[in-house]
C-alpha positions in Angstrom: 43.9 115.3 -169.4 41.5 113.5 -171.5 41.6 113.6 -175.0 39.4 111.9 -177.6 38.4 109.6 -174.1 42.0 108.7 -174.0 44.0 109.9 -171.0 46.8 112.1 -172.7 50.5 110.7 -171.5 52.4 113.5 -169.5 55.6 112.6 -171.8 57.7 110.2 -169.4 55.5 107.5 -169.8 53.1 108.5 -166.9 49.2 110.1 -167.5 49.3 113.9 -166.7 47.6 114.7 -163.5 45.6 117.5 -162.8 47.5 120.4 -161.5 47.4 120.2 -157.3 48.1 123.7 -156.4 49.7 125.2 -153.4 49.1 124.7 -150.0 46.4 126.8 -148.2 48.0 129.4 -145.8 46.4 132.4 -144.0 48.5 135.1 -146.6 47.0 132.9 -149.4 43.4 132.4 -148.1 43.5 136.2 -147.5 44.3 136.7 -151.1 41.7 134.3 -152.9 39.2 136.0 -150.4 39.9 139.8 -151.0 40.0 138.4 -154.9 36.8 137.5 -155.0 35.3 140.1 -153.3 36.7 142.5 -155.7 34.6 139.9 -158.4 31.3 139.0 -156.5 29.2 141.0 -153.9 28.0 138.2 -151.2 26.9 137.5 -148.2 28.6 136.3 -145.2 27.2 132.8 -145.5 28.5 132.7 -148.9 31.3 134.1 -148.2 32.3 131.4 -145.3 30.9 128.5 -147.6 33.1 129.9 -150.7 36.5 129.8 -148.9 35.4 126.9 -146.6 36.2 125.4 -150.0 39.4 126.2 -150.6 40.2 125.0 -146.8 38.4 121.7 -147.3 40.4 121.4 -150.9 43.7 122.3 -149.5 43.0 119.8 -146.5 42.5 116.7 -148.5 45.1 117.3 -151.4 48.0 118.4 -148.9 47.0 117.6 -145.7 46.6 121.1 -144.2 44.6 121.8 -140.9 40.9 122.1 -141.5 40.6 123.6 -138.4 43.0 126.2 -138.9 41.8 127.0 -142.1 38.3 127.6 -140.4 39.7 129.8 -137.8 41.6 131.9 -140.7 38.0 132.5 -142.3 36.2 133.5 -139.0 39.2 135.7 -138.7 38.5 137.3 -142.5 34.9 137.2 -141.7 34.9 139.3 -138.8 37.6 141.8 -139.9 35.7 142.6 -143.2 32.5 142.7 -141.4 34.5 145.5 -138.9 35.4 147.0 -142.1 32.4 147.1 -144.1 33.6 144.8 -147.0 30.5 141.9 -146.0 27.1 143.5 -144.9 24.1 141.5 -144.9 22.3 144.6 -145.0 23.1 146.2 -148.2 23.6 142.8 -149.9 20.5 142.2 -149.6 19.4 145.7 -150.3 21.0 145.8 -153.7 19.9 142.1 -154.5 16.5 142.5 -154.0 16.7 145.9 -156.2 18.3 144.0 -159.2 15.8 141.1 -159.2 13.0 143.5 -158.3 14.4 145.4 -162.0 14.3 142.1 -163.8 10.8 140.9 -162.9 11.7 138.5 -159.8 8.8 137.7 -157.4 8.7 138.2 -154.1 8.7 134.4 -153.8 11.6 133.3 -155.9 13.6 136.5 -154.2 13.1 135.1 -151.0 14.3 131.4 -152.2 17.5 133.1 -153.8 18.8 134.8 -150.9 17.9 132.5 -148.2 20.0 129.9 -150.7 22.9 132.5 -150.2 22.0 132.4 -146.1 20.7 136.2 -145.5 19.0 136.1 -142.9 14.9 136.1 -143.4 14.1 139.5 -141.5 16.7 141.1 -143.6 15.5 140.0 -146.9 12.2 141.1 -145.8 12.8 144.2 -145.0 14.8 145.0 -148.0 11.7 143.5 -149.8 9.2 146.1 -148.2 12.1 149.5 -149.1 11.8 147.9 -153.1 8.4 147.8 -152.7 8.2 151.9 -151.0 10.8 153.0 -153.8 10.0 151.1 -156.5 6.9 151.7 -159.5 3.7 152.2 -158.3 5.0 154.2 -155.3 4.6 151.8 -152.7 2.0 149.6 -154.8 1.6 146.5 -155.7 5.2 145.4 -156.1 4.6 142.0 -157.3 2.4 143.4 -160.0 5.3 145.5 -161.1 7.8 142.7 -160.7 5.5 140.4 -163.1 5.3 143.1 -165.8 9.1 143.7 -165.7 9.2 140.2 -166.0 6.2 139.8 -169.1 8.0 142.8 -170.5 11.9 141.6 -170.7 10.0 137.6 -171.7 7.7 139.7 -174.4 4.7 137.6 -173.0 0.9 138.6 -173.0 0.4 142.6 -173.8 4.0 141.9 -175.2 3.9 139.3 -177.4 2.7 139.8 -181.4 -1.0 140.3 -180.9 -1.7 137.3 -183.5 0.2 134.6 -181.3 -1.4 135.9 -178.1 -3.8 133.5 -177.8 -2.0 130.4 -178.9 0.5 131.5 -176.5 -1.5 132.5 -173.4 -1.6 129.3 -171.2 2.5 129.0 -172.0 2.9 132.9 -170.8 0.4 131.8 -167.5 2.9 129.0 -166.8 5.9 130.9 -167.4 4.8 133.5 -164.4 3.8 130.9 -162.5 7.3 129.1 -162.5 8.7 132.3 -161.7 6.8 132.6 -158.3 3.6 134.7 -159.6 0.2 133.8 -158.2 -2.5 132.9 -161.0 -4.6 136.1 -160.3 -1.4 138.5 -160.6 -0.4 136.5 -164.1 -3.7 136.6 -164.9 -4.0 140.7 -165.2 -0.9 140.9 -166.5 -1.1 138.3 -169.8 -5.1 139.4 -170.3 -4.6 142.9 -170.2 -5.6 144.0 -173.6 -2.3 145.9 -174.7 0.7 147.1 -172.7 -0.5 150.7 -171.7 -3.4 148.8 -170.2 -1.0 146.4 -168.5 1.1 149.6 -167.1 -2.2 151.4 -166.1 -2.5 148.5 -163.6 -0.3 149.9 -161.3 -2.4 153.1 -160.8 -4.9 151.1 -159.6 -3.2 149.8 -156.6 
């Protein structure tokens, strides 16, 4: 270990090396996966990539079969597929309703879970169920996305009505960087106080 930018001695005269683990087996592969599952919800991309790790780790520290190790996650994969532990579907689903709650864009939605590798058609469809459930009724779900979002940041309608203006190209950018178009952020951060921002969506 590193202390003060010295390497710390391990007590026999030797620097103390970072702790190697075990070996990667299929009994301990199947542990560290049902683990993390009980931690994360994920996709099956993820999933694979996530314990892929541990393979590829276990592989150059101990010399263990990649290959093997790949066939024990396909294995994993497809049994907790068959068992309802992985599913795209409803990953998606409840993804795209927590970011929908917190203001994420359709845009920046779509770049988070094709990053975790759900597959397009699924994203899009849990996009368009948001959309039918969500505020508005099956409005504008951007719109209600971007006030979530100006609401949790306190921007435009929001913010103290004396910094409003001051602030108003900073509160245009911060939609924009979250995937908003300049029309959308535009309603939102000029709409002259936040019942008028909320009436927005009875317009659509």
């Amino acid at each position: 270990m590193k202390d003060g930018g010295k390497i710390r001695d391990d007590g026999d005269g030797n620097p103390a090396r970072r702790r190697r683990g075990r070996p990667l087996t299929a009994a301990r592969l199947e542990k560290a996966a049902l683990a993390y599952l009980q931690r994360f919800a994920t996709s099956k991309a993820n999933f694979r990539q996530v314990m892929m790790r541990r393979v590829t780790r276990s592989a150059r520290l101990h010399g263990t079969d990649p290959e093997e190790g790949a066939e024990w996650v396909d294995a994993l994969i497809d049994r907790y597929e068959s068992a309802g532990l992985l599913d795209d579907k409803s990953f998606a689903e409840a993804r795209v309703q927590t970011l929908r709650a917190r203001g994420g864009s359709a845009r920046a939605i779509r770049a988070k879970l094709a990053a975790k590798g759900v597959p397009a058609p699924l994203v899009e469809r849990a996009l368009a169920a948001a959309a039918k459930d969500g505020p508005g009724g099956g409005g504008d779900a951007d719109l209600a996305a971007a006030m979530a979002y100006a609401r949790r940041r306190r921007l435009g309608p929001w913010r103290a009505a004396e910094a409003r203006a001051e602030r108003r190209e900073r509160d245009l950018a911060a939609l924009a960087r979250a995937g908003f178009g300049y029309d959308l952020a535009r309603r939102v951060i000029d709409a002259p106080d936040t019942a008028a921002a909320e009436a927005l969506l009875d317009e659509t």
